[in-house]
ZARONU-100607 format. One record per residue (C-alpha): residue in three letters; x, y, z. Coordinates in steps of 0.1 Angstrom, whole numbers, plus 2048, in hexadecimal, padded with zeros to 3 digits. Example, Ala and Ser with C-alpha at 12.3 -4.5 7.8 and 13.67 -1.06 7.14 Angstrom:
BEGIN
ALA87B7D384E/SER8897F5847/
//
This chain:
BEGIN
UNK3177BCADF/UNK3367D2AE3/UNK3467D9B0B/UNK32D7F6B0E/UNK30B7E0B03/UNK3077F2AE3/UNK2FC7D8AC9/UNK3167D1AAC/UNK2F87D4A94/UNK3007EAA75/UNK2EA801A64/UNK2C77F4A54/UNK2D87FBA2E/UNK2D87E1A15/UNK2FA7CEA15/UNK3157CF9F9/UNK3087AB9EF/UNK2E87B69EA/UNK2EF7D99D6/UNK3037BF9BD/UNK2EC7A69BC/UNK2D17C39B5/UNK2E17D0997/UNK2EE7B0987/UNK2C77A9988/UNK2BD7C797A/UNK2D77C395F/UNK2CC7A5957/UNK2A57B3957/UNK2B27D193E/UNK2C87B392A/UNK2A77A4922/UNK2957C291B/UNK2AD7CC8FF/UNK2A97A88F6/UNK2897AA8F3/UNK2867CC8DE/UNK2A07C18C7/UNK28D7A28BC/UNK26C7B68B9/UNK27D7D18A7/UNK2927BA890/UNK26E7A1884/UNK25C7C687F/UNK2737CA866/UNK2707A8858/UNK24D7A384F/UNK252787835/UNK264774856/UNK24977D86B/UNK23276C850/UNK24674B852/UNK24674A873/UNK22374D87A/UNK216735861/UNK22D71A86E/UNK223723891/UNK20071D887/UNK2066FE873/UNK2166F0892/UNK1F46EF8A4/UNK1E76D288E/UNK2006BC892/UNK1EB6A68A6/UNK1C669D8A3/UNK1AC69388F/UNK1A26B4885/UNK1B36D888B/UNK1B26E48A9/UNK19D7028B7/UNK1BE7178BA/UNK1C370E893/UNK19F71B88D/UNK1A173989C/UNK1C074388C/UNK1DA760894/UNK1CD77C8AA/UNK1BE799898/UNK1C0783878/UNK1A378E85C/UNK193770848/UNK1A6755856/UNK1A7736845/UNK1B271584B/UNK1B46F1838/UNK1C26D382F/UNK1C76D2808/UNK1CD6B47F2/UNK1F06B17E7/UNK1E66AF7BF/UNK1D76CB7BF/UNK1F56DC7C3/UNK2096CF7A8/UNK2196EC795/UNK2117047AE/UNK22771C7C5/UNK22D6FB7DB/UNK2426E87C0/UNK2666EF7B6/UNK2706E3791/UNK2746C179D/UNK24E6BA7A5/UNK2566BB7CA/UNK23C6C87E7/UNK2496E47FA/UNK2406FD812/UNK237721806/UNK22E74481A/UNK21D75D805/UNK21978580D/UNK20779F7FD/UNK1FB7C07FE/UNK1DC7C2802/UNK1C47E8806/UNK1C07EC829/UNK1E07D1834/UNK1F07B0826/UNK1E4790820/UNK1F976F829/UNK1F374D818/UNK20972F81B/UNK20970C81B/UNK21D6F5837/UNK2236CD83A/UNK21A6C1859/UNK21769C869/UNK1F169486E/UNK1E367787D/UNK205666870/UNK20767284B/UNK20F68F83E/UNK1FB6A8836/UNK1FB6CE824/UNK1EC6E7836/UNK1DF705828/UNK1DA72483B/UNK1CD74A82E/UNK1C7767844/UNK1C979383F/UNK1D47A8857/UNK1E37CD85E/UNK1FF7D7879/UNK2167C0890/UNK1F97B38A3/UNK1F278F891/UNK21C78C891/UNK21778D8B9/UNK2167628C1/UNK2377628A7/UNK24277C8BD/UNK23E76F8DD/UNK24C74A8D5/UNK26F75D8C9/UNK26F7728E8/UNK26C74F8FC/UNK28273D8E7/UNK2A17588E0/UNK29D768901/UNK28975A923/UNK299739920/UNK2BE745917/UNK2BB75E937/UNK2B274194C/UNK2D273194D/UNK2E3753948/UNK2CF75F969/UNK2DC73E97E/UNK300745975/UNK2FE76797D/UNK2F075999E/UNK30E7429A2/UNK32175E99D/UNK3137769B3/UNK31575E9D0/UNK33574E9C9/UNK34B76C9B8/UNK33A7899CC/UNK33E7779EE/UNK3627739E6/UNK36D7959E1/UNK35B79A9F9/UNK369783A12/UNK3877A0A1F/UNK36E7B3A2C/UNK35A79FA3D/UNK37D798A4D/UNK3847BBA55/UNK3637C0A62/UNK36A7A2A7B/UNK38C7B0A83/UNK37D7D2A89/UNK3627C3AA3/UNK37D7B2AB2/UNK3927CFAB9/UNK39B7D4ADF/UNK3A47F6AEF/UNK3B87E3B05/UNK3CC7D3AED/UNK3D17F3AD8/UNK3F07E2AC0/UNK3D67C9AAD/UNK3D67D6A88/UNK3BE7CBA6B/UNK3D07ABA58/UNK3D47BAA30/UNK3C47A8A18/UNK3D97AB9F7/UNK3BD7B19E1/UNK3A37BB9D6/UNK3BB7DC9D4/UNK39E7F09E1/UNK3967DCA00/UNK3BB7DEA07/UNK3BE7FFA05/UNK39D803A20/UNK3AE7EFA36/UNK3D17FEA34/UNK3BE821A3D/UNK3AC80EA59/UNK3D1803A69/UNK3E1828A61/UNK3C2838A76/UNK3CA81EA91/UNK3ED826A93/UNK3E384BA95/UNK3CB845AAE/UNK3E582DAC4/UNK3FD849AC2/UNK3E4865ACE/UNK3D7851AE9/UNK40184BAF4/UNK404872AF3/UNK3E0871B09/UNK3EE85EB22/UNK41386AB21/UNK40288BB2A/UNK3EF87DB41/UNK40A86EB57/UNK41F887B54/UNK4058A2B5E/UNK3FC88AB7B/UNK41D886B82/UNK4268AFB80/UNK4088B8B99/UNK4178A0BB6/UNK4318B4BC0/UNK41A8D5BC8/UNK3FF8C3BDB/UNK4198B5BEC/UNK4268D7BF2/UNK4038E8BF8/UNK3FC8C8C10/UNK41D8D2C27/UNK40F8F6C24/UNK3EC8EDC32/UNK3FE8D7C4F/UNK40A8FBC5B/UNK3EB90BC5B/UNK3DA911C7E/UNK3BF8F6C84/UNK3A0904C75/UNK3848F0C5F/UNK38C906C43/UNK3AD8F6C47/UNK3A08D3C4B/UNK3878DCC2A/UNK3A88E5C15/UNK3BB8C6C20/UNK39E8AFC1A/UNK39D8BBBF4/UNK3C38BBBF3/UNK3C3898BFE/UNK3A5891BE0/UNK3BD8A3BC9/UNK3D688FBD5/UNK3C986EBD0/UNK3B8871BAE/UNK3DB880B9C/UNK3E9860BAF/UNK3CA849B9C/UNK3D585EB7D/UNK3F9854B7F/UNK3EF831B84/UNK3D5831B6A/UNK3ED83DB4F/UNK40B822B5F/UNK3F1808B5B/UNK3EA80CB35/UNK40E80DB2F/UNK4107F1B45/UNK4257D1B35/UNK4287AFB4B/UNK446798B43/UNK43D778B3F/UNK454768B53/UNK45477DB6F/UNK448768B94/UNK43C77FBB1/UNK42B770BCF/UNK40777EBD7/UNK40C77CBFB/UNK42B78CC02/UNK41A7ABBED/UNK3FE7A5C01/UNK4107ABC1E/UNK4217C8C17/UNK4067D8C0B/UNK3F17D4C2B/UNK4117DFC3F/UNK4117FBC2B/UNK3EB806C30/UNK3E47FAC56/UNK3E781CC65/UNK3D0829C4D/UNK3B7811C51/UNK3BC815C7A/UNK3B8836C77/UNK393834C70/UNK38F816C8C/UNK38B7FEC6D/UNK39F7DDC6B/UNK3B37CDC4E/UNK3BB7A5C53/UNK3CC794C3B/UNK3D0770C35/UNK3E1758C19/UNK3D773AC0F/UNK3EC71FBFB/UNK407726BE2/UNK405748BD2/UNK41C74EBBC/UNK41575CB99/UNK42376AB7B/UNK422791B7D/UNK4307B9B86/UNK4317BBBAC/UNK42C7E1BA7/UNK4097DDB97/UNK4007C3BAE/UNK4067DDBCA/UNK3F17F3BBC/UNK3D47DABB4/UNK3D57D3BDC/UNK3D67F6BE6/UNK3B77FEBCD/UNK3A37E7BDA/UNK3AB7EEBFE/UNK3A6814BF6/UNK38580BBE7/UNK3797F9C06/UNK381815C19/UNK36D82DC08/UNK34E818C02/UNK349801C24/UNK33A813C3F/UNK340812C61/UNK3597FFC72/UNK3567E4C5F/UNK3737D1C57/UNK3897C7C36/UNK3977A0C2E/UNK3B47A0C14/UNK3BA77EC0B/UNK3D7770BF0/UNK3CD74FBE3/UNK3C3736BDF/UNK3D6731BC3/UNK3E074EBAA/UNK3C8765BB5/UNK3C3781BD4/UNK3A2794BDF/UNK3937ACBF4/UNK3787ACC0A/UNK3607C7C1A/UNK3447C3C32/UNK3317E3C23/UNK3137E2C12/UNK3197CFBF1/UNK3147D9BCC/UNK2F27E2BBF/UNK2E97C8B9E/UNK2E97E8B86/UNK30C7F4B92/UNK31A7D1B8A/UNK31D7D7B63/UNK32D7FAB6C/UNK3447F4B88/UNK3637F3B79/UNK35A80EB5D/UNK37682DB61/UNK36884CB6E/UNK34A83AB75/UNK33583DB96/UNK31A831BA6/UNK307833BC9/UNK31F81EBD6/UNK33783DBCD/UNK33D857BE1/UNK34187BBD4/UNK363880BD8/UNK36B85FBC0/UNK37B85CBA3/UNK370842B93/UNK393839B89/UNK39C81CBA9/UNK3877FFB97/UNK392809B74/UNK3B580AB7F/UNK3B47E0B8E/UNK3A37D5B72/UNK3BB7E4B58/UNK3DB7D4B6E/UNK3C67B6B71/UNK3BF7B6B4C/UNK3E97BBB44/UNK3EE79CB5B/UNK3DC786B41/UNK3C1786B63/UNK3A0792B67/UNK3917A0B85/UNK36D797B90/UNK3517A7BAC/UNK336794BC1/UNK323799BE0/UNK329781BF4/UNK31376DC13/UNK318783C30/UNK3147ACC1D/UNK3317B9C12/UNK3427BBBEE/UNK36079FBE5/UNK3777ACBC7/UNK38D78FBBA/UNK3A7790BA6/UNK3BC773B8F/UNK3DB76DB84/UNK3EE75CB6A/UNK40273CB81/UNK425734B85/UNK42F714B6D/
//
């Protein structure tokens, strides 16, 4: 899940892996095919092979036995007249199945017969442990009796060769495929691990494959293009922020010299809105451009301090009370400026959201860490996941909000190498804590 809850899940389309694997299988399937048509096509034109075949495909069948077996009997399929025997060897003495020598051989015989062919031919076999001759007859028409022949060269030249051919294509889908594809699998990580607050993390270039290389190459350009829009965004921003101080200041001083009306008081409450969210603005666009040194030390408590110095008579002003209180060594590692502001945010929010009288504990320490207190009504469960959201608001928000105060102390926090956490704690109220990297 990404920081807005939207699952990382891609699309439901099949993979890269898959569309390879896919049609490395189907070229195998259409390999075979073609296999298979060229050794029908090239026995169709051999018929005196196809003969050979078939006879010693049948002859094979009574190998074994006392007497042939039924497959002998029944012969090719769509044989005519079929015949099968065992012959005496004298009787073929001088026939087809001697050469000059007097020596037994084996013999195929076709002819052309009306209405087909007819195939006769004898074969030596081993039966019952002796050998034997094996005389077999049969007519036929078309490819059809040629079908077992067929079949067994189909097995033979092309199921069992694509077996092992298959496996190693397997191999080297898995091995090969997963390889190449290895970079982006990478990217892809890199990508998900891409943080808009951290906006100088680039893609790492994989030096081939060439066309990966050249994705993510376009990925890093359209991040630098992006990272330089967003500096122009918030250049703008600050400046505009920055530009719009000076004539609310001026239309503030002009409002002070208006007779006492509630028209007046109207215009100077929305002047003073106006006047805190360019001031939110202005710290919104300092705090992205924000950069800690490392080896800076400031001291939480002497901020602390100042800050509530600086904001007691507005907190008096609306009979509220701000106590402070420091606790143990607080020195950290950090930019007093944006520590100032991480105070005054959080006292500002208080403010706004606690009702009543109530009052306000800012605390530095223990440790490297300072928070703030209210006594107002806490946060609701479902504004938890969305309180420090920018421009959000919530019930606890009033109207004339922002959304920007939060936002603002978790970004500073965030540049700090901190982090800044809510609870409601025992007694109401909402406790906003922020920590810090220590002092060595």
């Amino acid at each position: 899940m990404d920081k807005a809850g939207n699952s990382r899940k891609g699309p439901g389309g099949p993979t890269l892996f898959r569309q390879i694997a896919t049609r490395l299988a189907a070229f195998t399937l259409l390999f075979a095919l073609l296999d298979v048509a060229i050794v029908v096509i090239t026995y169709s034109s051999q018929p005196e092979s196809l003969a050979q075949e078939l006879l010693t495909l049948e002859a094979s069948k009574a190998q074994s036995g006392a007497t042939p077996s039924p497959d002998l009997l029944a012969g090719p399929p769509a044989a005519e007249h079929w015949s099968v025997r065992f012959i005496d060897p004298q009787a073929l003495r001088g026939s087809a199945s001697t050469v000059a020598s007097g020596t037994l051989m084996d013999w195929t015989r076709r002819e052309r017969i009306p209405g087909g062919f007819r195939i006769s031919g004898v074969r030596s076999v081993v039966h019952e442990g002796r050998q034997r001759w094996l005389f077999m007859q049969f007519e036929g028409d078309g490819i059809r009796p040629y079908v077992p022949v067929i079949v067994n060269e189909i097995v033979q030249h092309v199921v069992l060769p694509l077996i092992p051919l298959s496996l190693l294509l397997l191999i080297f889908n898995i091995v090969a495929v997963r390889r190449v594809l290895q970079p982006l699998r990478r990217a892809e990580t890199e990508v998900d691990a891409l943080d808009p607050e951290n906006i100088l993390l680039r893609l790492s270039e994989a030096p081939e494959p060439r066309e990966v290389n050249t994705l993510v190459r376009a990925v890093n350009r359209a991040l630098t293009r992006l990272d330089e829009s967003m500096a122009i965004l918030r250049s703008f921003t600050a400046n505009a922020a920055h530009e719009l101080r000076t004539p609310l200041s001026i239309m503030q001083l002009s409002l002070d010299r208006l007779p006492p009306s509630k028209l007046r008081d109207d215009l100077q409450a929305d002047t003073q809105h106006m006047t805190r969210l360019v001031g939110q603005m202005l710290d919104l666009a300092q705090a992205d451009a924000l950069a800690v040194e490392p080896n800076v030390p400031v001291d939480l408590a002497d901020i602390g301090r100042e800050v509530v110095a600086a904001m007691a008579p507005k907190v008096f002003d609306v009979n509220r009370d701000l106590r402070f209180d420091a606790i143990g060594d607080t020195r950290v590692l950090g930019h007093a400026e944006a520590i100032y502001r991480i105070y005054r945010n959080l006292i500002d929010n208080a403010l706004a959201h606690a009702p009543g009288e109530t009052p306000i504990d800012v605390t530095a320490g223990p440790g490297p860490q300072l928070s703030v207190r209210d006594y107002g009504h806490g946060i609701a469960e479902d504004d938890l996941p969305h309180i420090f959201e920018r421009f959000w608001r919530g019930d606890r928000r009033k109207a004339e909000g922002a959304g920007l105060g939060l936002g603002i102390v978790q970004r500073l926090a965030q540049a700090h190498g901190g982090a800044i956490t809510v609870e409601n704690p025992p007694g109401g109220g909402a406790l906003f804590r922020v920590s810090f990297v220590p002092t060595t």
